[in-house]
C-alpha positions as CSV (number, residue, x, y, z in Angstrom):
1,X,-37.7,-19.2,49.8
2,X,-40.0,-19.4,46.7
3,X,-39.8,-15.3,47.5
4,X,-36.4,-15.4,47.3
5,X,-36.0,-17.7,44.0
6,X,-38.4,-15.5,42.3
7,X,-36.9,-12.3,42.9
8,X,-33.2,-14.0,42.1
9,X,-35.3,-15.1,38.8
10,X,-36.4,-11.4,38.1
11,X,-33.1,-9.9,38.9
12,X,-31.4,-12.4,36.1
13,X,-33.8,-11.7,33.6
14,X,-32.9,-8.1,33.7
15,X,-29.8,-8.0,34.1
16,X,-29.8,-10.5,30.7
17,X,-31.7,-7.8,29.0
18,X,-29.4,-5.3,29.8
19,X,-26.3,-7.4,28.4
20,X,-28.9,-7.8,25.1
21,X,-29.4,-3.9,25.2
22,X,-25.8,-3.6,25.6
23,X,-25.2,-5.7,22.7
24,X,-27.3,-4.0,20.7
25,X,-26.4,-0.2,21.5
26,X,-23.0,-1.7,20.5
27,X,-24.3,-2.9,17.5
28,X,-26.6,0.1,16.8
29,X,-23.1,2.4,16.6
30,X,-20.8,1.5,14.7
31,X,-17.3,2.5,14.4
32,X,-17.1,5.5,12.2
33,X,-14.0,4.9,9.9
34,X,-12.5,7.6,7.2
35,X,-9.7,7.8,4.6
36,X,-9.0,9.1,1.1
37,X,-9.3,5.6,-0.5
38,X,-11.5,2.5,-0.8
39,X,-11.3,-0.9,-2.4
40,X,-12.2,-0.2,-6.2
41,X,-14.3,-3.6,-5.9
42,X,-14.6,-6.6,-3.7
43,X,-13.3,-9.1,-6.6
44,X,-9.6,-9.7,-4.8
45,X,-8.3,-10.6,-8.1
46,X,-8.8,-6.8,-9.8
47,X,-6.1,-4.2,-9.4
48,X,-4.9,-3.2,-6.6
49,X,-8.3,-4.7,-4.8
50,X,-6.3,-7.2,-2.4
51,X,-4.3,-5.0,-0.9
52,X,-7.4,-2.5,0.1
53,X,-9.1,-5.2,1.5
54,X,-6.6,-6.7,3.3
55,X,-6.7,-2.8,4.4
56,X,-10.6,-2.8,5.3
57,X,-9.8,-5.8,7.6
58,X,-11.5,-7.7,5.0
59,X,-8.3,-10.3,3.3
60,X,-5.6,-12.1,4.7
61,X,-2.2,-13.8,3.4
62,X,-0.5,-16.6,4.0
63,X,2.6,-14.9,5.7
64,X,2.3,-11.4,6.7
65,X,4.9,-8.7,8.2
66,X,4.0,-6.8,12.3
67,X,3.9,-3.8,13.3
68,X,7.5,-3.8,13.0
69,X,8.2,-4.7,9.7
70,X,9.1,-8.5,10.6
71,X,7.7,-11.4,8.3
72,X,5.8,-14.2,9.7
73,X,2.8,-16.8,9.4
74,X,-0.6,-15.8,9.4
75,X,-2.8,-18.1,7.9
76,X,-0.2,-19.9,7.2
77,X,2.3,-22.5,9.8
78,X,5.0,-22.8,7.6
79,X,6.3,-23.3,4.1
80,X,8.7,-26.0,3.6
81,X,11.0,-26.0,0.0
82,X,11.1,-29.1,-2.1
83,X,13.4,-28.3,-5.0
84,X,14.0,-25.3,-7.2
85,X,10.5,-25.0,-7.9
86,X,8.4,-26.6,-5.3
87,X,6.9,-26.3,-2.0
88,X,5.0,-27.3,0.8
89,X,3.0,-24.9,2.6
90,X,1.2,-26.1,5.6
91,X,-2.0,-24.2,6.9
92,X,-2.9,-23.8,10.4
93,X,-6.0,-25.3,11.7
94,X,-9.4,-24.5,12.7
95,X,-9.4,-21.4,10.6
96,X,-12.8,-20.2,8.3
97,X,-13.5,-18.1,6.0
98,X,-16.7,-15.5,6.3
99,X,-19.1,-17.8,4.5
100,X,-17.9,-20.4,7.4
101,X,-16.0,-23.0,4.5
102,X,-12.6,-24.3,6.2
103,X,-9.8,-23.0,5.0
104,X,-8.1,-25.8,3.5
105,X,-5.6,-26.3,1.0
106,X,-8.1,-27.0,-2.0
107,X,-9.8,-23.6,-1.3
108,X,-6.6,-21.8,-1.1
109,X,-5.5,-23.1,-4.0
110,X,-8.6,-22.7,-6.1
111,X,-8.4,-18.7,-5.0
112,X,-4.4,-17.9,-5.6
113,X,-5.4,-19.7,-8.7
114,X,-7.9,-17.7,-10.0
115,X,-5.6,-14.8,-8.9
116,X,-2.8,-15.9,-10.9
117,X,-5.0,-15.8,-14.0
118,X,-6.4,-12.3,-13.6
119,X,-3.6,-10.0,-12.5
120,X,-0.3,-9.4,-13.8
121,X,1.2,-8.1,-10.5
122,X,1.1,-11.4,-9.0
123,X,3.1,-13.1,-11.0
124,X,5.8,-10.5,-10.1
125,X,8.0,-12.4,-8.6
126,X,7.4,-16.3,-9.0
127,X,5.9,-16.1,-12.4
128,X,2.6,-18.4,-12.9
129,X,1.8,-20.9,-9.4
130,X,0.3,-24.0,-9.7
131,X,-1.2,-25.5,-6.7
132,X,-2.6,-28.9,-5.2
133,X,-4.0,-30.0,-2.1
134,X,-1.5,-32.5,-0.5
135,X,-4.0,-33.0,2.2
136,X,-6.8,-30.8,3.8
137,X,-4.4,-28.8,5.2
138,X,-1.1,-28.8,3.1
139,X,-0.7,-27.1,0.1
140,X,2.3,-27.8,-2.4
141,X,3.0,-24.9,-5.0
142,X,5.0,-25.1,-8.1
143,X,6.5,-21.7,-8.7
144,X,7.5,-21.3,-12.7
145,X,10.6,-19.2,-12.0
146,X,12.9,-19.9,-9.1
147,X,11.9,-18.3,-5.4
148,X,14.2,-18.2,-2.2
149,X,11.8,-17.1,-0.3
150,X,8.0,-18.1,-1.1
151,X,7.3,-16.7,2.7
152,X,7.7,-13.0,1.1
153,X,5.8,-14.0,-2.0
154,X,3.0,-15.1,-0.3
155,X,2.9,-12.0,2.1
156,X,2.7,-9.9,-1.3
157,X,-0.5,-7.7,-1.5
158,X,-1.8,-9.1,-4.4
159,X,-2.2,-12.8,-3.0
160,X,-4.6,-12.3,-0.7
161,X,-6.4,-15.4,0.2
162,X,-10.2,-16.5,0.0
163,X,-13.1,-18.7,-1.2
164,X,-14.2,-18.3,-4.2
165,X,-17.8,-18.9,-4.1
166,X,-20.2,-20.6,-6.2
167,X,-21.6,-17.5,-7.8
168,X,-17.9,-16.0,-8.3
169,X,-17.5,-14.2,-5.7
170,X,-14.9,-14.2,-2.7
171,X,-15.2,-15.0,1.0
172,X,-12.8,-13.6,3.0
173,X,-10.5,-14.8,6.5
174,X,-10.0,-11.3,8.1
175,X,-11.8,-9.7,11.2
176,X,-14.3,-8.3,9.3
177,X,-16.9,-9.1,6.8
178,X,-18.5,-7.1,4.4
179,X,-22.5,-6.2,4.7
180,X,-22.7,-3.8,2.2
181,X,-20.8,-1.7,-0.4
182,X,-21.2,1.1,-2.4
183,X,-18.3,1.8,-5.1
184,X,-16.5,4.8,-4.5
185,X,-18.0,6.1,-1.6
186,X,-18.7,3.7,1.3
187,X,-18.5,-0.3,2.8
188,X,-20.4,-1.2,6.2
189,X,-18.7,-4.5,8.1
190,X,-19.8,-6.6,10.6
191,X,-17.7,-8.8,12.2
192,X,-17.0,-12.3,11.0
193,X,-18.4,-14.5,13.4
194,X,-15.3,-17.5,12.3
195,X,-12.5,-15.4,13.5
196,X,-11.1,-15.5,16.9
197,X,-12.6,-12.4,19.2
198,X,-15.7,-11.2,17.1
199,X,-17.8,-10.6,20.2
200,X,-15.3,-7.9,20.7
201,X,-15.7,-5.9,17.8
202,X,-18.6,-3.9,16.2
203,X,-20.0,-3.2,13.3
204,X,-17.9,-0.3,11.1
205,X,-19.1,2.6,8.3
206,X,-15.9,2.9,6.5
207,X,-16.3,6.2,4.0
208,X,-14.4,7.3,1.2
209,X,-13.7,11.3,1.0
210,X,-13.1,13.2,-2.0
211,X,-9.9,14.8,-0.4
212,X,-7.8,15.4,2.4
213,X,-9.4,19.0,3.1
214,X,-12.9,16.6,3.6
215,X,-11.7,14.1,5.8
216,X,-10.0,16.7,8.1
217,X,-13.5,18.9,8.4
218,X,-15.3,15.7,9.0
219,X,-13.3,14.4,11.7
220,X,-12.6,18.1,13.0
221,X,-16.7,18.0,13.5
222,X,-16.9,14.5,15.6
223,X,-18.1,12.6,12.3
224,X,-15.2,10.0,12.6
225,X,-13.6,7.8,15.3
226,X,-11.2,7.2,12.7
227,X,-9.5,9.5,9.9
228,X,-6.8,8.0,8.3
229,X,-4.2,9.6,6.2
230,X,-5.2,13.7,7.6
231,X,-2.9,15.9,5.4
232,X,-0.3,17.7,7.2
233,X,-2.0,21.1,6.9
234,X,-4.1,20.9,8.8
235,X,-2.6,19.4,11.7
236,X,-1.4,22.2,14.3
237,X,-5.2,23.1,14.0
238,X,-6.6,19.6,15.2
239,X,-3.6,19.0,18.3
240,X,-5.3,22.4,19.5
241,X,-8.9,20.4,20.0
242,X,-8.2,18.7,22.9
243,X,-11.4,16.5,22.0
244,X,-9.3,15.3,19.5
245,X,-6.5,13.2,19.1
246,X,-3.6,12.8,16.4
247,X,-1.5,10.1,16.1
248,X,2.0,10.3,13.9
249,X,4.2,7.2,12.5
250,X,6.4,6.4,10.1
251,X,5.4,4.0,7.4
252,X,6.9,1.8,5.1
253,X,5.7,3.9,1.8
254,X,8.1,6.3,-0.4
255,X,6.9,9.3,-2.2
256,X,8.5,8.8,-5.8
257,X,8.1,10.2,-9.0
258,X,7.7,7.8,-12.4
259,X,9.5,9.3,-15.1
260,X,8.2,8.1,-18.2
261,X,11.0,6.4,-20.8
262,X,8.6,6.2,-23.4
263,X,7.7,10.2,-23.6
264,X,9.7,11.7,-25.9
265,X,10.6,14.6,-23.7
266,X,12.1,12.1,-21.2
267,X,13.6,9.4,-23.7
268,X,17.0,10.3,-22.9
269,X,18.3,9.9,-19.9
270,X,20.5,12.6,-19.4
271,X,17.2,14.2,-18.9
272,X,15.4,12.4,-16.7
273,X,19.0,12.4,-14.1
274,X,18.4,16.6,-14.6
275,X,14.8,16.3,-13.0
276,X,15.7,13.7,-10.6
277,X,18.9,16.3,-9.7
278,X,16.6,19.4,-10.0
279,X,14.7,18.4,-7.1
280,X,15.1,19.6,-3.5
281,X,13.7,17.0,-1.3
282,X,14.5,19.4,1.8
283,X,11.7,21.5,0.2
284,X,9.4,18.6,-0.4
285,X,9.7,17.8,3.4
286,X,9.0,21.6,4.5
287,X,6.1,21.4,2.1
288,X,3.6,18.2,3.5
289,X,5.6,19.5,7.5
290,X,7.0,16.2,7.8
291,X,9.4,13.1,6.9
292,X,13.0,12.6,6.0
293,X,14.6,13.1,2.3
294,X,14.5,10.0,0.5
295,X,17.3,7.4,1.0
296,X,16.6,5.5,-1.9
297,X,13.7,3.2,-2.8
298,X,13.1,1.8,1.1
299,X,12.0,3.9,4.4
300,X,14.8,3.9,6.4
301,X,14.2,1.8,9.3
302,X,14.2,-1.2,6.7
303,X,17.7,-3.2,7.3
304,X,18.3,-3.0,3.6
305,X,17.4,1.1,3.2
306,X,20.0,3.2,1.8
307,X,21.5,5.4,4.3
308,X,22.5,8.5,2.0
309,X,19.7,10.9,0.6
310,X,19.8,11.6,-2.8
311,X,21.4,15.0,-3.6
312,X,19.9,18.2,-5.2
313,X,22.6,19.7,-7.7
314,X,20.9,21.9,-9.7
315,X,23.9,22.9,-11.7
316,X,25.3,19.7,-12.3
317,X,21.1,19.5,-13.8
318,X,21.5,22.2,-16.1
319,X,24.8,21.0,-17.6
320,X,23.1,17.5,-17.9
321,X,20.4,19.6,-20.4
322,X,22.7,21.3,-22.2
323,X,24.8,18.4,-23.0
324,X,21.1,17.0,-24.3
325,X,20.6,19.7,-26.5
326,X,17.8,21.2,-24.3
327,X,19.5,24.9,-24.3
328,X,17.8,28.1,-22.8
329,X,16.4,30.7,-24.9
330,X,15.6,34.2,-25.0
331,X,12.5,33.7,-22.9
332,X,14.1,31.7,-20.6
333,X,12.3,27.9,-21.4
334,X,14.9,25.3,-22.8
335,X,14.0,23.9,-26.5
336,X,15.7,22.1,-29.0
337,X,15.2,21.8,-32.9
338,X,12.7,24.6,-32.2
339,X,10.6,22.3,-29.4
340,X,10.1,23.6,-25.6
341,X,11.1,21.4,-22.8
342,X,7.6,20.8,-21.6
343,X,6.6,18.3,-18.9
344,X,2.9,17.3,-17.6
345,X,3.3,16.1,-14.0
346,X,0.9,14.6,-12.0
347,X,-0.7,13.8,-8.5
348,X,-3.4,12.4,-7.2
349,X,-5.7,13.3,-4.4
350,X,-5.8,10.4,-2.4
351,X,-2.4,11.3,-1.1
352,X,-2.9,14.7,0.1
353,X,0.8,14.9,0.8
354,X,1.5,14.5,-3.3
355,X,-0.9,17.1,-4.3
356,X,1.1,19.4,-2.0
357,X,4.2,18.7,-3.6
358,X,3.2,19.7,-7.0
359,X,3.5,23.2,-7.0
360,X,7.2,22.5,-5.2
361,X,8.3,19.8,-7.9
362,X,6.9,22.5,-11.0
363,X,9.4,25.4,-9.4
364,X,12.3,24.2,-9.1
365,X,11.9,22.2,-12.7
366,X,10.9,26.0,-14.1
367,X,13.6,27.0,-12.3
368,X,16.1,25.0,-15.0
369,X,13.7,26.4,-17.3
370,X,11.3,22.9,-17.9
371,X,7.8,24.6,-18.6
372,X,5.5,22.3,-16.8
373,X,1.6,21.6,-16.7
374,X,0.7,20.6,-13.5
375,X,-2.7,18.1,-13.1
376,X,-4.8,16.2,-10.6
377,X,-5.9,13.2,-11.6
378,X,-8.5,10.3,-9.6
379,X,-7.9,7.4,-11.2
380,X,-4.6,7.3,-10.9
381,X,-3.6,3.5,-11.8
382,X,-5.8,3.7,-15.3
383,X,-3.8,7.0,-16.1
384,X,-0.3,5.9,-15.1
385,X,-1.2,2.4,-16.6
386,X,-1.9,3.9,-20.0
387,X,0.9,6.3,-20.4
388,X,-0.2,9.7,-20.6
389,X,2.5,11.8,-18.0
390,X,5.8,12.5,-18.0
391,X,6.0,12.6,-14.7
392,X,3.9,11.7,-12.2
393,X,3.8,11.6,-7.9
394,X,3.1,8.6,-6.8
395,X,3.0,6.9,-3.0
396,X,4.2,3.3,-3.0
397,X,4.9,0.8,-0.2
398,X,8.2,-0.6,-1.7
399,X,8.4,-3.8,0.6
400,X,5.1,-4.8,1.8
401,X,6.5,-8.5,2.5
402,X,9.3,-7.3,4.5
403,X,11.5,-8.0,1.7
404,X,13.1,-5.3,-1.3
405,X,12.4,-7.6,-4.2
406,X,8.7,-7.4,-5.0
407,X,8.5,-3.7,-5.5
408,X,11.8,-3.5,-8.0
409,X,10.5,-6.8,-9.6
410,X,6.6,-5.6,-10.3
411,X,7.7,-2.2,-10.8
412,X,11.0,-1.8,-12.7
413,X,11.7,-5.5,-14.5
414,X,10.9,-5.1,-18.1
415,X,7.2,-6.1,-19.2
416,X,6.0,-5.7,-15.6
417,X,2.9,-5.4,-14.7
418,X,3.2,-2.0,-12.7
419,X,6.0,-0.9,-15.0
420,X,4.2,2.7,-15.4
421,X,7.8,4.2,-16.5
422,X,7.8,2.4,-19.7
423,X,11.4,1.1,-18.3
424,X,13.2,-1.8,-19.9
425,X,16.8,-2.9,-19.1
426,X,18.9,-6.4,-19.6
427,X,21.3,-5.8,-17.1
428,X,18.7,-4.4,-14.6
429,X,17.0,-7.5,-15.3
430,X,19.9,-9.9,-14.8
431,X,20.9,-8.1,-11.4
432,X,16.8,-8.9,-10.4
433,X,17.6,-12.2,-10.7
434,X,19.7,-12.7,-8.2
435,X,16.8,-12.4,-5.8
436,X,15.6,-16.0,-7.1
437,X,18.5,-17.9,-5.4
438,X,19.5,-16.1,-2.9
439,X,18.2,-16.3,1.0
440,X,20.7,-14.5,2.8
441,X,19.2,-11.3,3.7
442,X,22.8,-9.6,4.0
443,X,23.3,-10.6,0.1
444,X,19.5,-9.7,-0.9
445,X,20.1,-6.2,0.3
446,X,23.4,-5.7,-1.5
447,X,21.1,-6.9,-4.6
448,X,18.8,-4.4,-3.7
449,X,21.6,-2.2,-3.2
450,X,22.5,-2.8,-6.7
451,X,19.2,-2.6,-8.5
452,X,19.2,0.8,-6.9
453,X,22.5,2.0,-8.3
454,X,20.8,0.8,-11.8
455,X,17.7,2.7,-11.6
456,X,19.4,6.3,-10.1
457,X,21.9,5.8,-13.3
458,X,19.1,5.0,-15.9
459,X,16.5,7.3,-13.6
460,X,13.4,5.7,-14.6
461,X,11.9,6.9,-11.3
462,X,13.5,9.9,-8.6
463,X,13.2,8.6,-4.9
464,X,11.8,12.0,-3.2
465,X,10.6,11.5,0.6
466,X,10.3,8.8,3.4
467,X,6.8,10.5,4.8
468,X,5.1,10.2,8.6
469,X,1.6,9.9,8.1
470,X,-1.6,11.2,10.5
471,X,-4.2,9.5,11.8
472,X,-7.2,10.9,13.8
473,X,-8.9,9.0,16.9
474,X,-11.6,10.6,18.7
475,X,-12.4,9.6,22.3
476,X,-13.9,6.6,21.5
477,X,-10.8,4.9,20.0
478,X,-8.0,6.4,21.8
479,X,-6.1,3.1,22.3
480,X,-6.0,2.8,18.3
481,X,-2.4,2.8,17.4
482,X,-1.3,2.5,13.5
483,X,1.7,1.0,12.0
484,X,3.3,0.0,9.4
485,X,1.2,1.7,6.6
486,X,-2.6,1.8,5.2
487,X,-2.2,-2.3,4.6
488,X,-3.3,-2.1,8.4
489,X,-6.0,0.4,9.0
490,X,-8.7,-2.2,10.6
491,X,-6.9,-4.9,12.6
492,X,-8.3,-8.0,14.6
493,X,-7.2,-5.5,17.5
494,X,-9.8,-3.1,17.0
495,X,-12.6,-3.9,19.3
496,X,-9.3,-3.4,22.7
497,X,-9.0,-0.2,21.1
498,X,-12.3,1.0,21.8
């Protein structure tokens, strides 16, 4: 017997060390992640920083849309409204962030707080918030304009939710939790050990790449599990590996070009309806192999998308010039009080797809005789932000909340803090405001609708394609499956996948 218990002792003991060896060859590899872009900094109120970390797995909202587009709680149970301008939000319980503080009302508070103060974007569509802690786990906000829907609001990238620390920095609700990071190039996350399922998940090297050409040679050579965003180039070649697996979808970003007001090539806007006319989006399609013309500013399996694409008349472009005073001359360029029509458009290369439509975009405006300098630029937000285009590609999810009025609001309303076309309009403004009161979602698209009509008249901006994107999974995560956009590259899901 004492034979027996021994060996039944012995055979326990290593079959616990091989669950700890287990554990730790999981631990030892972690998931290999790639893309074109990486959180600029892990201060959530900077930039664009809480939607990439929301991205990375990293952040959380309040309310957050699925895999199909559809708004709903996340750290949040439910928002109750008050009056015009209050509301109760009411967090779900039990939830922590990294650091392992509750998240409670006062430390939700305190971050959107601190938020509010230190980027514009926020304030989008509600203005400046004001919060206070009801109770540990009720919030009540004071919105300073009017909002129908403060679900949608909080669900906006920029209010991402965390802890702000002692020392000033953030702690953060999602999956994952960061272990080290090194700007511009790489973050390593472990799992955080307060949300649900972390003994499912591994540790993941997530690595910036200079370019779409990069990534696809890195994940062509078994560097990544993961390579999201693979420019459509390159894409017959990797279906052929049969190691290798490539994953299409449609996501909830346009391709769009800012047409800056304030440039005094683009000033008029007789002008700026030529380029947006100019423009074959069939061509733009054929030229990154995938995607639909542009409907307007929404991909079009939102319930408020357009359903027309916008049309190419290149005629009807040239007659627009000519009634500008932009004639042709002998050498074929269009000038006027002895000035060439001259345009600097821009891409960036952390959406392969835009850089691929530049040469397109500069032919058929040559082609109305524009002369155009073509340039690729890195930091794209600090160029746009100061001006210095007259046109420029640009990749935007236009409702990340489910909902059309946070784009036109932090993008188009005059003053805006991601007003990058210089565009300012009274009656565009007042048709805006219709958003504030209304709930109905039939009657917020026919504002959308609306605000739509405005900006294709004024053309501040030319809708140009509703893109598929690629993703790469190698063996290891072939149950991966994206949606929605690059808000969602690391889910909670992550460790089934694998």
């Amino acid at each position: 017997m004492k034979t027996l218990l021994r060996a039944l002792r012995v055979s326990a003991a290593l079959l616990a060390s091989a669950a700890a060896l287990s554990t730790t060859a999981w631990a030892a590899e972690p998931l290999r992640v790639g893309a074109s872009f990486i959180t600029s900094g892990l201060d959530p109120a900077k930039g664009s920083n809480g939607w990439a970390l929301t991205s990375h797995g990293i952040g959380e909202n309040l309310f957050s849309v699925d895999r199909d587009g559809v708004l709903g709680p996340n750290l949040a149970e439910s928002a109750e409204r008050v009056d015009e301008f209050t509301w109760l939000v009411k967090l779900k319980p039990n939830r922590r962030f990294a650091d392992g503080t509750e998240v409670s009302a006062a430390t939700v508070g305190a971050g959107l707080a601190h938020t509010m103060a230190n980027n514009k974007a926020a304030l989008a569509t509600g203005g400046t918030l004001r919060f206070q802690a009801v109770d540990p786990l009720t919030l009540q906000v004071t919105t300073e304009k009017p909002v129908a829907l403060i679900q949608a609001l909080f669900a906006e990238w920029p209010l991402v939710t965390y802890h702000l620390q002692g020392d000033g920095t953030a702690s953060f609700s999602g999956p994952y939790a960061v272990k080290s990071f090194r700007p511009d190039a790489e973050i390593e996350l472990e799992p955080n050990p307060h949300f649900a399922g972390a003994e499912k998940r591994g540790p993941v090297t997530y690595r910036k790449f200079a370019d779409g050409q990069a990534l696809t040679l890195a994940f062509e050579a078994g560097q990544l599990d993961l390579a999201f965003g693979l420019p459509s180039e390159g894409i017959a070649r990797l279906k052929a590996n049969e190691d290798l697996t490539v994953k299409e979808f449609a996501v909830g970003y346009q391709y769009l070009a800012y047409l800056n007001t304030r440039s005094p090539m683009l000033a008029d806007a007789r002008v700026r309806r030529a380029v947006d006319l100019a423009i074959d989006r069939d061509q733009l399609v054929l030229a990154i192999h995938g995607g639909t013309p542009a409907t307007g500013a929404y991909a079009p399996y939102f319930p408020f998308a357009g359903k027309q694409a916008r049309s190419t008349d290149v005629g009807k472009a040239a007659g627009l010039l000519d009634e500008a005073g932009w004639v042709v001359s002998a050498d074929g360029k269009r000038s006027k009080d002895g000035a060439t029509l001259r345009l600097a458009v821009l891409a960036y290369p952390q959406r392969p797809d835009l850089v691929a439509m530049l040469p397109v975009v500069k032919a058929q405006l040559a082609a109305l005789g524009i002369e155009v300098e073509t340039r690729i630029v890195e930091n794209a937000n600090e160029v746009a932000g100061s001006g210095d285009f007259d046109v420029f590609l640009w990749a935007q999810h236009t409702a990340p909340s489910g909902d059309p009025a946070f784009f036109l609001n932090s993008t188009f309303r005059t003053g805006a803090g991601l007003n990058f076309s210089g565009y300012a309009d009274d009656a565009f403004d007042a048709i805006l405001d219709g958003f504030a009161e209304e709930t109905d979602p039939a009657k917020r698209a026919a504002i959308a609708a609306a605000a739509e009509a405005k900006l294709i008249e004024d053309a501040p901006v030319s809708f140009l394609v509703s893109p598929v994107w690629h993703v790469g999974v190698s063996k290891a995560l072939s149950g991966y499956e994206p949606w929605g956009s690059d808000y969602h590259v690391l889910r909670a899901d992550i460790g089934e996948a694998r």
